[in-house]
C-alpha positions in Angstrom: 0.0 0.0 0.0 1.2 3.2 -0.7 0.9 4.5 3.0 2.1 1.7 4.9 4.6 -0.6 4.3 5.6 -4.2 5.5 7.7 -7.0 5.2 8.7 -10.9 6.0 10.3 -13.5 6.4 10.4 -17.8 6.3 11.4 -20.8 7.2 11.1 -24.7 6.6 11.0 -28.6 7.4 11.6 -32.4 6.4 11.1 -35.3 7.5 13.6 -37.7 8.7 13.0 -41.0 7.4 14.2 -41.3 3.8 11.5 -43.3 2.8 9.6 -43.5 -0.7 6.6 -41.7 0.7 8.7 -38.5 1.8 12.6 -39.0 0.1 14.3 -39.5 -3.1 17.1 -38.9 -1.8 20.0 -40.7 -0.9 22.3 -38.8 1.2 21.7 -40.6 4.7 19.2 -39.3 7.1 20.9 -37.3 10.4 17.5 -36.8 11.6 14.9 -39.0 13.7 11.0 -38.5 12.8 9.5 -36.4 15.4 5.9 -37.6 15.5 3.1 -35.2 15.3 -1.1 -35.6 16.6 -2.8 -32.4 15.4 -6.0 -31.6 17.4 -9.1 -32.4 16.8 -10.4 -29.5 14.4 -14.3 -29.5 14.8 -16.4 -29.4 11.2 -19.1 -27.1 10.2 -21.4 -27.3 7.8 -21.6 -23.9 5.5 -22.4 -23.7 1.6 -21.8 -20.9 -0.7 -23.3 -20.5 -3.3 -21.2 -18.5 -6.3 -23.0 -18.6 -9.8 -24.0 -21.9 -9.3 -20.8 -23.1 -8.0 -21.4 -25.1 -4.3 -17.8 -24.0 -2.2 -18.0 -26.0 1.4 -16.8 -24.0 4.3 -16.2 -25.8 7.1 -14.2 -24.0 9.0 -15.9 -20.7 8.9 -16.1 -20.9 13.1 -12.7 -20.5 12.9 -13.2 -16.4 11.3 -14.7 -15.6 14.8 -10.9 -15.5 16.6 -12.3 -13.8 19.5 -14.5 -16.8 20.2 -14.1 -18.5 23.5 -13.5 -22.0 21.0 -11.3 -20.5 18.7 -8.8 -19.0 20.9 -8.9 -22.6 22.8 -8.5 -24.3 19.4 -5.2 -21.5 19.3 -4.2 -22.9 22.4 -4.2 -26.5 21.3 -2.4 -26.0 17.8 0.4 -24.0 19.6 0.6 -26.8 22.0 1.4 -29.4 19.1 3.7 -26.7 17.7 6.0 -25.9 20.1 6.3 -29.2 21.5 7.5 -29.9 17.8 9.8 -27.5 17.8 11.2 -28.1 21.6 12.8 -31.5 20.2 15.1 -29.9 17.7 18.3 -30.1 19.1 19.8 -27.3 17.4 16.8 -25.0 18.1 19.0 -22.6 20.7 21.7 -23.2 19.2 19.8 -21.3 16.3 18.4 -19.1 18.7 22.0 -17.9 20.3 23.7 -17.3 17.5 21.0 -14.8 16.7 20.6 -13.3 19.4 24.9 -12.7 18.6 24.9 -11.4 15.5 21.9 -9.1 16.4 23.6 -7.5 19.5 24.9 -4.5 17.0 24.3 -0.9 17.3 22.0 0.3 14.9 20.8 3.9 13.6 18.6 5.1 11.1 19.1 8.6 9.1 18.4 11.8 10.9 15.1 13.8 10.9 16.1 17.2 10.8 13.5 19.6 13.1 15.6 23.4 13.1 18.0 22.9 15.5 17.4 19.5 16.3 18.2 15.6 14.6 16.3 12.8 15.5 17.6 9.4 15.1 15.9 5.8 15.7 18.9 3.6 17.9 19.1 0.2 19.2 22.2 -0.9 21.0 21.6 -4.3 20.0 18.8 -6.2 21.3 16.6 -3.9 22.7 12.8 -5.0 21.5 12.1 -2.1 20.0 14.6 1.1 18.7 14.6 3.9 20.6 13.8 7.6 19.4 16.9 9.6 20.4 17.1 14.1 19.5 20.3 15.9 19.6 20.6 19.8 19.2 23.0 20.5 16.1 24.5 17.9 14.6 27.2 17.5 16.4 25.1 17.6 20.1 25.1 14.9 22.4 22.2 12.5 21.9 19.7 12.5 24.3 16.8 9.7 24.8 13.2 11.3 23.8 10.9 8.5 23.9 11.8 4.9 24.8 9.2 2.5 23.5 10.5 -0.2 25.7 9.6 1.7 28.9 6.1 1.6 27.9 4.6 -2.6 27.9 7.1 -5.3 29.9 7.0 -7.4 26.8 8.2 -4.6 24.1 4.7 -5.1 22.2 4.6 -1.0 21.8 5.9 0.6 19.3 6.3 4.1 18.2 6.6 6.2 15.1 7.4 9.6 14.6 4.5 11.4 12.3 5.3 14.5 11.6 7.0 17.8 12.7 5.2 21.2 13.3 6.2 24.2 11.0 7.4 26.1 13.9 9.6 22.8 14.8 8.6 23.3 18.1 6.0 20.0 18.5 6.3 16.6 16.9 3.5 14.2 16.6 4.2 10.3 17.3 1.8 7.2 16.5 1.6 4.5 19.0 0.7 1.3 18.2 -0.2 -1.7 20.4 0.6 -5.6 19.9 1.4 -5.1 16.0 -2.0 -3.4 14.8 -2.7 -1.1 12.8 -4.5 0.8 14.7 -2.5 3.7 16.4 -3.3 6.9 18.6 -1.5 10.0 17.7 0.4 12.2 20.7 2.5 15.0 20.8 5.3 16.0 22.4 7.0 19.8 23.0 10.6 19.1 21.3 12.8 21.5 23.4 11.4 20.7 26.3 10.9 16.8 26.1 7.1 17.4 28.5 3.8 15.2 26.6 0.8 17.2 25.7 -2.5 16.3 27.1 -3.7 15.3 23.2 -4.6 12.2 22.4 -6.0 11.2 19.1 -8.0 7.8 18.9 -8.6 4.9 15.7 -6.7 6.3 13.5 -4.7 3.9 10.8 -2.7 4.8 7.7 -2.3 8.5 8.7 0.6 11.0 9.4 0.0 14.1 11.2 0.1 16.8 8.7 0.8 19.8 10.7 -0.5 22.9 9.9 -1.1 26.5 12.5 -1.8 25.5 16.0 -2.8 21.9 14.9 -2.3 19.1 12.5 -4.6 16.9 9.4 -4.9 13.2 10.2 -7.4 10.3 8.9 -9.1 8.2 11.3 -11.9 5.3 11.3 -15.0 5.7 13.6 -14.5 3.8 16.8 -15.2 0.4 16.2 -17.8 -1.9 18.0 -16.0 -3.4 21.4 -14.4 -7.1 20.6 -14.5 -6.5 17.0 -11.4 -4.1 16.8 -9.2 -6.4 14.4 -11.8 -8.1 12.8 -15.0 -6.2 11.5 -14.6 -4.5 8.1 -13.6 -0.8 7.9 -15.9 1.6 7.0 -15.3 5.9 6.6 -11.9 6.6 6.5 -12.4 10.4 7.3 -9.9 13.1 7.3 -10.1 15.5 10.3 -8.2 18.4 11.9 -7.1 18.8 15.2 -6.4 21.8 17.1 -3.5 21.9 20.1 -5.3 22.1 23.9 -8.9 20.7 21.9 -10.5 17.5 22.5 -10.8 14.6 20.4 -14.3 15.2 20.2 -14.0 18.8 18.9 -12.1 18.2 15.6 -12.9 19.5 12.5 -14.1 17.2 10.2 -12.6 18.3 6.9 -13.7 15.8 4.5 -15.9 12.3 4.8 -17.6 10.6 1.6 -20.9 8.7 2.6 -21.6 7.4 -0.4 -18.2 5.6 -1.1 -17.7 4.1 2.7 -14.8 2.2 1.6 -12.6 4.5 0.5 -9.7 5.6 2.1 -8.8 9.8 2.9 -4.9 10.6 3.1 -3.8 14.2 3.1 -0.4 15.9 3.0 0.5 20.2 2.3 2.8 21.4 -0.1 5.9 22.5 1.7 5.2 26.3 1.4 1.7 25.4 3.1 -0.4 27.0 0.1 -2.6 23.6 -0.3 -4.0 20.2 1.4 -3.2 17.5 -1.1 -5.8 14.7 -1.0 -5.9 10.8 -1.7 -8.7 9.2 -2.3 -8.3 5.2 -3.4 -10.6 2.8 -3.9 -7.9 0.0 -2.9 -4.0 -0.6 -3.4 -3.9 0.0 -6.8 -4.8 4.0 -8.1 -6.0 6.7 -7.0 -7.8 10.5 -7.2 -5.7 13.7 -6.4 -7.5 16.4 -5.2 -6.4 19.8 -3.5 -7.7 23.2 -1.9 -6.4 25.9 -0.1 -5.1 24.9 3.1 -7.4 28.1 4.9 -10.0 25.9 6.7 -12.2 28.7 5.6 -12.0 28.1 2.0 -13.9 26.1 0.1 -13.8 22.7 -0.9 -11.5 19.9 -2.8 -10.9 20.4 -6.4 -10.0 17.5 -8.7 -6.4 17.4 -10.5 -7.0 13.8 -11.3 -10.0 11.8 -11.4 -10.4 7.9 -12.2 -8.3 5.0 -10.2 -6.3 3.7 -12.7 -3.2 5.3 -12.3 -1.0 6.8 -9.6 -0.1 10.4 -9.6 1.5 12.2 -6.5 2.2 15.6 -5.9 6.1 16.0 -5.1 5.9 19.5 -4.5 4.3 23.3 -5.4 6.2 25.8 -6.7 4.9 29.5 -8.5 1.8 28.0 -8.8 2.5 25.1 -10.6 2.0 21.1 -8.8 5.2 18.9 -10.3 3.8 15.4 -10.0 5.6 12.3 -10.6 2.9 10.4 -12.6 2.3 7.2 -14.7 0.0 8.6 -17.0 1.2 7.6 -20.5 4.5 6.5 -18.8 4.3 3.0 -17.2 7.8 3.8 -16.2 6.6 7.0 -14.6 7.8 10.7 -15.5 7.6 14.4 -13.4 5.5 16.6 -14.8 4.8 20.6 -13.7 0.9 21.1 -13.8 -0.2 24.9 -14.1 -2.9 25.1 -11.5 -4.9 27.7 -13.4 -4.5 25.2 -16.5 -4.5 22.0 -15.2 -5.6 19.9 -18.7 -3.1 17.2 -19.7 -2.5 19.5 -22.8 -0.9 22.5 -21.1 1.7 19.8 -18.8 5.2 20.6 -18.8 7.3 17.5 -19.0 10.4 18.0 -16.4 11.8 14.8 -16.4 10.3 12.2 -19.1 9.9 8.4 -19.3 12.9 6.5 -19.6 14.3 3.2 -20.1 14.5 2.3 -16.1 11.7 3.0 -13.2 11.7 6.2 -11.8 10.3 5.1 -8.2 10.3 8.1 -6.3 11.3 12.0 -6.6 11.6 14.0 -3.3 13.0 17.6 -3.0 15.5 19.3 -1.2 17.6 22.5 -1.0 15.7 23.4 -4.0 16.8 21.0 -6.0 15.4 17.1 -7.0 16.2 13.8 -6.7 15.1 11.2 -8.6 15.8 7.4 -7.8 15.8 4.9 -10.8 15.6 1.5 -9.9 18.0 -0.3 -12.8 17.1 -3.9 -13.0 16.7 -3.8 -9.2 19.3 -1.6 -8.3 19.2 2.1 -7.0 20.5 4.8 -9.3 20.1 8.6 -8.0 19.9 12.0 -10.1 20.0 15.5 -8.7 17.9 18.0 -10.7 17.9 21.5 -10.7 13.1 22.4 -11.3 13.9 22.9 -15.0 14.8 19.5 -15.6 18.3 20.0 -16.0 20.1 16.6 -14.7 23.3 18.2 -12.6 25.0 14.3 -11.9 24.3 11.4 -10.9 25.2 10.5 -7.2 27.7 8.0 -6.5 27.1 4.8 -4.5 28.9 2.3 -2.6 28.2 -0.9 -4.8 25.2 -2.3 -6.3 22.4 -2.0 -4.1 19.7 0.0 -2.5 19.5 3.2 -1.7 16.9 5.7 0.3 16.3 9.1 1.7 17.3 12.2 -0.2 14.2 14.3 1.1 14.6 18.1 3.2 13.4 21.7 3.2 14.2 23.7 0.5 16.7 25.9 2.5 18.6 22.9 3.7 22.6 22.7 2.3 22.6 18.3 3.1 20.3 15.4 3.3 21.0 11.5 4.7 20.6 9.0 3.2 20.7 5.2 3.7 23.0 2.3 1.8 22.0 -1.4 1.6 22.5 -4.5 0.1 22.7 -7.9 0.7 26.4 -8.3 1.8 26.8 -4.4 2.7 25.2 -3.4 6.2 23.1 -0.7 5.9 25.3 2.4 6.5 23.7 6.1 6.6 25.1 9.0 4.4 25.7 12.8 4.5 25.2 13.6 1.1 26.2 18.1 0.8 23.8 19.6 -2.3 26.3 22.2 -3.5 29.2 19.9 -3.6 27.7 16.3 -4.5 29.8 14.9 -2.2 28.5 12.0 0.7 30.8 10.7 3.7 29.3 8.2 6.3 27.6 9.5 9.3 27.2 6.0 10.5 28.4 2.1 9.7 27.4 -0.4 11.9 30.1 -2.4 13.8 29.1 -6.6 13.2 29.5 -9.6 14.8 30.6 -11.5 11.5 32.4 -10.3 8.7 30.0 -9.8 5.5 33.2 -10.0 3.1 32.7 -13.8 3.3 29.7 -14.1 1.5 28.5 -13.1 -2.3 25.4 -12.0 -4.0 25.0 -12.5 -7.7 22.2 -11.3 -10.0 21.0 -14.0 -12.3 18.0 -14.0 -15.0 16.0 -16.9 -15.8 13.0 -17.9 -17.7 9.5 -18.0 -16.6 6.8 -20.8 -18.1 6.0 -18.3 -21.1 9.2 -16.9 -21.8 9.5 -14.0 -19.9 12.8 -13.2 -17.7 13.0 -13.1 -14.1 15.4 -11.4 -12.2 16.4 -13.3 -9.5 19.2 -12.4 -6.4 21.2 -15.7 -4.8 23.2 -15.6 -1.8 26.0 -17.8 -0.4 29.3 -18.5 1.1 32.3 -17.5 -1.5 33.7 -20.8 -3.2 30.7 -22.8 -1.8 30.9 -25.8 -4.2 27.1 -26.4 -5.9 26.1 -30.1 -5.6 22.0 -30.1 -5.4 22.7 -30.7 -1.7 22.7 -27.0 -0.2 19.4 -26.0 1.9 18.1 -23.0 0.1 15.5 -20.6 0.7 13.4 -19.2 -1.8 11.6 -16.0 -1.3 9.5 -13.7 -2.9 6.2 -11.2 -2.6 5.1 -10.5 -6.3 1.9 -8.3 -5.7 0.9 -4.5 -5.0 3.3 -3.0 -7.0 5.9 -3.1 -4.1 9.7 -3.8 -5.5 11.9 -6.2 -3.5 15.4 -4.5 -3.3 18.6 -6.0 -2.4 18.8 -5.4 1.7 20.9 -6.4 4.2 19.4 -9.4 6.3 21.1 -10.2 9.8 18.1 -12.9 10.2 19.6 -15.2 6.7 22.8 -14.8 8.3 22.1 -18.1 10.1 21.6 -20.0 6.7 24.9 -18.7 4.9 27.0 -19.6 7.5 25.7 -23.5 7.5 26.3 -23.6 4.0 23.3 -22.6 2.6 21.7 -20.3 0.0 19.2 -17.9 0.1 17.6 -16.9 -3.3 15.0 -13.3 -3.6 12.9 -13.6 -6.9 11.5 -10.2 -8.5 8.7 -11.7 -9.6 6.1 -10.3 -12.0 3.0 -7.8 -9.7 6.0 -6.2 -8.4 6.6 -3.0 -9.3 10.6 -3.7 -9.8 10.1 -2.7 -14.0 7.1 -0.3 -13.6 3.1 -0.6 -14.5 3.4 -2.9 -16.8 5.3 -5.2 -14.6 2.9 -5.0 -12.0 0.0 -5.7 -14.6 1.6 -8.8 -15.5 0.7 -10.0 -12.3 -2.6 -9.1 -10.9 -6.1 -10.3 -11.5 -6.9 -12.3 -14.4 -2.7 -12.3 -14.3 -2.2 -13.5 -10.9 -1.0 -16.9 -12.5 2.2 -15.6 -14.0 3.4 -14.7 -10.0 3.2 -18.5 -9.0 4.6 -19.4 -12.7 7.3 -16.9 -11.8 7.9 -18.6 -8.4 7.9 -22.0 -9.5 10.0 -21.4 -12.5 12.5 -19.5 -10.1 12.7 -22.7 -7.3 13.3 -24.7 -10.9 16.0 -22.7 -11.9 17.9 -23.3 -8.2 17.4 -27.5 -8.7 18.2 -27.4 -12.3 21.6 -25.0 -11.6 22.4 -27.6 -8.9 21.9 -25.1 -5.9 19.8 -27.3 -4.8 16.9 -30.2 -4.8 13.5 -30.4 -3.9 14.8 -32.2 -0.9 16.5 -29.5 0.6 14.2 -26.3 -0.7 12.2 -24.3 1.4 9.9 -21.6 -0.1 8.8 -18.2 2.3 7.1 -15.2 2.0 4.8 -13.1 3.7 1.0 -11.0 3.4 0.7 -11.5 0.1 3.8 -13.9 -0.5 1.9 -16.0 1.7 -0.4 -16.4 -0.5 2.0 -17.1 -3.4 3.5 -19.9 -1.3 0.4 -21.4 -0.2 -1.0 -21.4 -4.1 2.7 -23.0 -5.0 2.7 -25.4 -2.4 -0.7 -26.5 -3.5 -0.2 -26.3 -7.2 3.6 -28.6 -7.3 3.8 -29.8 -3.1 6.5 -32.4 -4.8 8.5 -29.2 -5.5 9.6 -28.1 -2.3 10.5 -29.8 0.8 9.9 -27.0 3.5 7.3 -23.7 3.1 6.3 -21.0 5.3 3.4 -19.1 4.8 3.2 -16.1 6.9 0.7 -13.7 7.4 -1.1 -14.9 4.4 -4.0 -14.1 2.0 -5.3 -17.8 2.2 -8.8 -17.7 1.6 -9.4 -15.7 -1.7 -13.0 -16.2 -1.5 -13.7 -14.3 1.4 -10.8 -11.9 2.0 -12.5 -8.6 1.5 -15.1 -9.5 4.3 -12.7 -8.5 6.7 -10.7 -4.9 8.1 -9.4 -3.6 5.4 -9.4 -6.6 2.5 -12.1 -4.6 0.4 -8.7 -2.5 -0.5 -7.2 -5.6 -2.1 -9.9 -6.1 -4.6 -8.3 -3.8 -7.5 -5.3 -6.0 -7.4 -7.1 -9.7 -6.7 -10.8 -9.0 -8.2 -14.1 -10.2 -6.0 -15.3 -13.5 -5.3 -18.8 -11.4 -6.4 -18.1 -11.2 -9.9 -18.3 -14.1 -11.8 -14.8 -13.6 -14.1 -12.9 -12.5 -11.1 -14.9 -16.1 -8.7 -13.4 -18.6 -11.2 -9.9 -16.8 -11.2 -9.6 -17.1 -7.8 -11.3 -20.4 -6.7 -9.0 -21.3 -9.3 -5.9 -20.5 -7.2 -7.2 -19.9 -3.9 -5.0 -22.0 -1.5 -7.2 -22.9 0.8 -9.6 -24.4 -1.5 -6.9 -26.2 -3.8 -5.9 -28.4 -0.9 -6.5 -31.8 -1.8 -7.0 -35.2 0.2 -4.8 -37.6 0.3 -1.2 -35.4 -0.8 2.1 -35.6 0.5 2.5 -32.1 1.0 5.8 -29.8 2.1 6.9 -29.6 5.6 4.6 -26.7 6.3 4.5 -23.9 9.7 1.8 -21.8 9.1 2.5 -18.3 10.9 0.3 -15.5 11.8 0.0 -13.4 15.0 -3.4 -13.0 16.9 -3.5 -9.3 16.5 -3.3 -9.0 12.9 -5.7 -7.0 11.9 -4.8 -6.5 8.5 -4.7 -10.1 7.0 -6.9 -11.2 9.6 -5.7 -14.6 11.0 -8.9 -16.3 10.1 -7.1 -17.3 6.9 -3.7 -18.8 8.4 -6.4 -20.6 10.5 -8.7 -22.0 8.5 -5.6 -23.3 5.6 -4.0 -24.9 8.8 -7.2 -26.5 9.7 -7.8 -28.1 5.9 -4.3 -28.8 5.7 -3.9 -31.1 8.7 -7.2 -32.5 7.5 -6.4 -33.7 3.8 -2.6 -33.8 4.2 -0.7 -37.5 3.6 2.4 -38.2 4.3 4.8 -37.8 7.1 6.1 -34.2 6.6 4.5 -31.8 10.2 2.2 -29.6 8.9 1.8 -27.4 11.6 0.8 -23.5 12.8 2.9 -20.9 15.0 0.6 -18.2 16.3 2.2 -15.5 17.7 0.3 -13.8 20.8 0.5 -10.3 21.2 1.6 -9.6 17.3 0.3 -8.4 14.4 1.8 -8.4 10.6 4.5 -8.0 11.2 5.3 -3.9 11.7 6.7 -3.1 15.2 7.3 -7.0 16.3 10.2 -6.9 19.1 13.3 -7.8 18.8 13.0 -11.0 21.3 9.7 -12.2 19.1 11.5 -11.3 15.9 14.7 -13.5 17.3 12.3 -16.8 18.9 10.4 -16.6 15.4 13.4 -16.9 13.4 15.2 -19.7 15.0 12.1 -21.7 15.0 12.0 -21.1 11.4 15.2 -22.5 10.6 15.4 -25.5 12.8 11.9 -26.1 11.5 13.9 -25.9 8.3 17.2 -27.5 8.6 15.4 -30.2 10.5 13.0 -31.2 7.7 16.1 -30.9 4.8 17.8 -33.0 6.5 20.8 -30.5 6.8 23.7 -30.3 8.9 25.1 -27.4 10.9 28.0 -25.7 11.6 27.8 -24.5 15.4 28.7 -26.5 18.3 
C-alpha cells in the first residue's frame, strides 16, 4: 500500500526417514521422525453459493478468533507446535547465534526539526529502537521516547509522524501488539514534557501539521471485541487543534456514499494547499487539492479515475510537479499549471525513460530522482527545469533511500544497503555532491565472506525473471545446499537488495538464500505489476515456480532441501505454489497470508485488495480465484511440504482467520509424514513493530523447522 509498508520473512521442514513416501534422496538421514497428533479441528457445515458453484466452508467458526473455542483451538495447535519445535536439538543453538549477531548498534538517518536531529537507535537487542534528539549535529544525543519503557513485553511501538512548522511539536503514532490501529500524541521538542492530546482509531495516517494543529485520517470507533476483525468503514480526514479534545475536531472531508474509500492528506511545503488521496484499494488513485485556509472552500480535482497513480512532489509558483504514470508505465515528473491543469498544457520535467523512476523528493531546491536499474538504486540530482546536474555516486550495487529536506537545507542523509553491505547512513552536501558516512554499523561477523549474484532466468511463457542468490564464496554447488526461496510478487511493491542479519544463520551452515523479483512487483514499472494481478495472478506463481526450478536445475539445490517463504501476500503465493507442485519443495512457510481468496475482503481492510485480486462477487474474477485460492486447492490424500503456518493474533490486517482455516484443511487432507503445523504468535500483528526478542524466537524456530526437515547439517557447536 502506498501509506504503509511491510515486510517478512520464512522458514522450513523435512522429514527424517528417507522413505519412498517422503525421500528420493539418498544422502543418509541425520534426523529422527518427530511424530506429530494435530488436534481435533471440529467441522461445520456452510455452503456458498457463487454462480451456481457449491464451495464447502467448514471451517468458517474459525473467522470468529475472538471466540471462547477458537482461541482454545489456538491454544491447542500451539501446543502441538511448540512441543515440535522443543525437540530440535539445534533449536538454541539457532536461537543464540541470533541473538549474537543481532547484539549491533544500529541507527537510522536523521530527521532534521531546526536545531534538532532525531535518530531511531538500538544498541543491539533492545525489542524495539529507541527515538533519540540531539541539538546540532554535532550535540550529544539525548533519549526522547523509549518504547520499551512503555509494555514489559516490548509489544509498543512508536513512530514519529510529523514535525510542526514552527519545529517546536512533533506528533508520534503508538501502536499496540502489532495493529494497525494507532493513537496520535505530541510531544514539545525543546522541552521533552507530553501534551495532554490524544487522538483515537486512527490507521494509515501521518500528522500533517499545519497553525496551531495538524490533518490526520481516522476510522469511527469500532464496535468493542470487534477491533481487528469487522470490516472498515469511513476513513475520514479531520483536523485537530492543540489544547482541543478529540471530540471537537474539525471534520474536513468524509464521503458517505463511497464508505470504503480511504482519505490521506499531505501540504505542499510552502503550506499553500492540502493534497488529497482518495483510493478505492491498493492500486490508483484521485488527487484532489484546496487551499489549506479551513475557511476556503472545498477539494478540487487534478486527477480523477483509479487507474493510475499520480503524486504531488511539491508546489512551486503555482505550478504542482507530479511524478505520474500517465502515458508512462515507467513514470515521468511533470509541472501542472494550477490555473491550466488539462493534460494538454503539462510541462514534461523529467520524461519516461528506459528504467523505473520510483520516487522524486526535493531538497535545497533541487530534485532527486531514484531509478531503480534492473533492481538496483540509481540517484539523479535535478535543478526544477529539468536540467540533470550528476548522478550520485554509491557504494556498490544495491539499495538506496532518503534524499528528502526543506528547500533551505545545504545536506540530506541518506541510507545504503544491500545484501552483503550493512546498511550504512550517508551525508550527502547539495552544493558539492559529495556523501561521507555518518554511520556504519560495527558486526559480529564479517559480511566479506559471502556473495550475491544477480541472475535471470525464464519464466513458463518466456519472460525473464530477475532473481538475487546468496551464499558463502567458493561454496561448491552439488543439489545438496538448503536454500530458501523467497519472494512477494503483488501490490506494486519492489523487493530491493537489503541487508538481512536474520539469513545470516543460513549462509554460515552452508546454505543459499535466493530473492525472486517476480512479475505484480513494481521492480520494471506498471506494466510489470500488470503482468501479475487479477486475471494475471497466474504468471506470479509461474514466476515462483520457474524461479525454485532454476535453483534445482543449476544444482543449488533439490526439492529435498528447498524451502519456499514469504509473507502478506507472499503468503499467499506460497500457499497457491505449495498447492499447485507440493513435490517441489520440501519445506514452506506461509506467513501472514491471503489464504482464503474467496472471502478476504469481508474482513478490516481486504475490500482494499480487490483492484489487485478482483471479487469472489463477480463471476470472471470467482473462477480466477477459486482457481488459485490455496485454501480451496488443498487436496486429500497429498504428501505435501513440511509446512509452519505463521500469523500473530492481533493481525488485523490479513486477519488470521485465513492462516487458520488453511492450517485446519491442511492437517485434515494432508498425507504423508512431513509436520504440517501453525505458529501463532500472541501479542503480534503483521509483522510492523514485532520486538526484537519475538522477531529473534520466530526466526530460529524457522530455521530449525527448516534445517530439521532438509535433513541439513550445521556448523555451530
Amino acid at each position: 500500500m502506498k501509506y504503509t509498508v511491510y515486510l517478512l520473512i520464512v522458514i522450513t521442514i523435512i522429514t527424517a526417514c528417507n522413505n519412498q513416501e517422503t525421500s528420493n534422496s539418498d544422502e543418509a538421514a541425520y534426523y529422527d521422525e518427530i511424530p506429530v497428533t494435530y488436534p481435533t479441528t471440529m467441522k461445520v457445515d456452510v455452503n456458498d453459493n457463487y454462480f451456481g458453484t457449491i464451495v464447502k466452508d467448514e471451517y468458517r467458526w474459525l473467522e470468529y478468533d475472538t471466540a471462547e473455542n477458537v482461541m482454545q483451538w489456538v491454544k491447542q495447535q500451539n501446543e502441538v507446535t511448540f512441543s515440535y519445535l522443543e525437540k530440535i536439538p539445534f533449536r538454541n543453538k539457532f536461537k543464540n547465534r541470533l541473538e549474537e549477531i543481532y547484539n549491533y548498534a544500529r541507527c537510522s538517518a536523521p530527521i532534521k526539526a531546526g536545531e534538532y536531529y532525531f535518530t531511531y537507535q538500538n544498541s543491539g537487542l533492545q525489542k524495539q529502537s529507541v527515538i533519540y534528539v540531539r541539538k546540532g549535529l554535532m550535540g550529544k544525543d539525548e533519549v526522547f521516547i523509549d518504547p520499551n519503557t512503555l509494555s514489559e513485553n516490548g509489544t509498543i511501538s512508536i513512530n514519529l509522524s510529523g514535525i510542526s512548522k514552527d519545529n517546536k511539536y512533533i506528533a508520534y503514532s503508538k501502536s499496540e501488539a502489532g495493529s494497525d490501529w494507532s493513537e496520535i500524541h505530541i510531544m514539545d521538542i525543546a522541552t521533552k514534557q507530553q501534551l495532554p492530546d490524544v487522538i483515537k482509531w486512527c490507521k494509515f495516517s501521518g500528522a500533517e501539521w499545519y497553525g496551531d494543529g495538524f490533518f490526520y485520517s481516522r476510522y469511527p470507533t469500532p464496535d468493542k471485541g470487534k477491533e481487528y476483525s469487522a470490516k472498515n468503514e469511513y476513513h475520514q480526514v479531520y483536523y485537530h487543534k492543540l489544547g482541543t479534545p478529540q471530540e471537537q475536531d474539525v471534520l474536513i472531508f468524509r464521503d458517505n456514499k463511497n464508505p470504503l474509500r480511504y482519505h490521506n492528506v499531505s501540504l505542499t511545503e510552502d503550506e499553500k494547499y492540502i493534497i488529497m488521496y482518495v483510493a478505492e484499494g491498493t492500486d490508483g488513485f484521485e488527487v484532489y487539492y484546496k487551499p489549506t485556509d479551513l475557511k476556503t472552500g472545498g477539494f478540487k480535482p487534478l486527477f480523477t479515475g483509479f487507474k493510475n497513480k499520480s503524486s504531488v512532489v511539491d508546489h512551486k509558483d503555482g505550478w504542482f510537479y507530479v511524478r505520474t504514470d500517465i502515458d508512462a508505465p515507467k513514470y515521468k515528473l511533470v509541472a501542472i499549471d494550477i490555473n491550466k491543469p488539462s493534460k494538454e498544457n503539462w510541462k514534461e520535467i523529467i520524461p519516461e525513460k528506459e528504467h523505473l523512476l520510483e520516487s522524486v523528493s526535493t531538497a535545497g531546491g533541487k530534485l532527486f530522482a531514484e531509478y531503480l536499474q534492473d533492481v538496483s538504486t540509481h540517484v539523479y540530482q535535478y535543478d526544477y527545469s529539468g536540467k540533470m546536474e550528476r548522478e550520485i555516486e554509491l557504494p556498490t550495487v544495491g539499495t538506496a533511500g532518503g534524499f528528502g529536506g526543506k528547500k533551505y537545507d545545504a545536506e540530506v542523509f541518506y541510507s545504503f544497503t544491500s545484501f552483503t553491505f550493512p546498511t550504512t547512513i550517508y551525508k550527502y552536501n547539495i552544493a558539492s555532491g559529495k556523501s561521507e558516512v555518518y554511520f556504519k554499523p560495527e558486526l559480529k561477523f564479517n559480511p566479506d565472506e559471502y556473495e550475491a549474484k544477480q541472475v535471470f532466468y525464464p519464466s513458463k511463457d518466456r519472460t525473464k525473471i530477475p532473481m538475487f542468490i546468496v551464499h558463502k564464496k567458493g561454496l561448491k554447488m552439488d543439489s545438496k545446499r538448503p536454500t530458501l526461496l523467497y519472494a512477494y510478487g503483488g501490490f506494486n511493491v519492489s523487493l530491493n537488495p537489503a541487508f538481512n542479519v536474520s539469513i545470516i544463520p543460513i549462509l554460515e551452515n552452508n546454505g543459499v538464500y535466493a530473492m525472486a523479483n517476480l512479475r505484480g512487483g513494481g521492480e520494471y514499472g506498471e506494466d510489470w505489476h500488470k503482468a501479475g494481478m487479477l486475471l494475471n495472478k497466474q504468471n506470479v506463481f509461474d514466476d515462483f515456480i520457474a524461479a525454485a526450478e532454476y535453483l534445482i536445475n543449476e544444482k543449488y539445490t533439490s526439492s529435498e532441501k528447498l524451502a519456499i517463504s514469504g509473507g502478506s501476500n507472499g503468503g499467499l503465493l506460497v500457499g497457491a505454489c505449495m498447492t499447485q507442485r507440493p513435490e517441489l519443495y520440501k519445506v514452506a512457510f506461509p506467513a501472514v497470508g491471503v489464504l482464503d481468496m474467496l472471502r478476504y475482503h469481508k474482513f478490516t481492510v481486504g475490500f482494499g485488495w480487490i483492484p489487485e485480486y478482483g471479487s469472489s462477487e463477480e463471476e470472471e474474477h470467482f473462477k480466477n480465484l477459486y482457481s488459485y485460492s490455496p485454501l480451496h486447492n488443498l487436496k486429500e490424500g497429498v504428501n505435501y511440504p513440511a509446512t509452519m503456518v505463521l500469523t500473530g493474533d492481533h493481525d488485523d490486517r490479513v486477519v488470521p482467520a485465513h492462516s487458520f482455516k488453511f492450517a485446519a484443511k491442511l492437517q485434515e487432507v494432508h498425507k504423508g509424514k512431513n509436520p504440517v503445523l501453525i505458529r501463532i504468535e500472541t501479542d503480534a500483528g503483521h509483522g510492523a513493530g514485532k520486538p526484537i526478542s519475538k522477531v529473534i524466537e520466530e526466526t530460529a524456530d524457522k530455521w530449525a523447522f527448516m534445517f530439521y526437515n532438509t535433513n541439513s547439517k550445521i556448523e555451530y557447536k
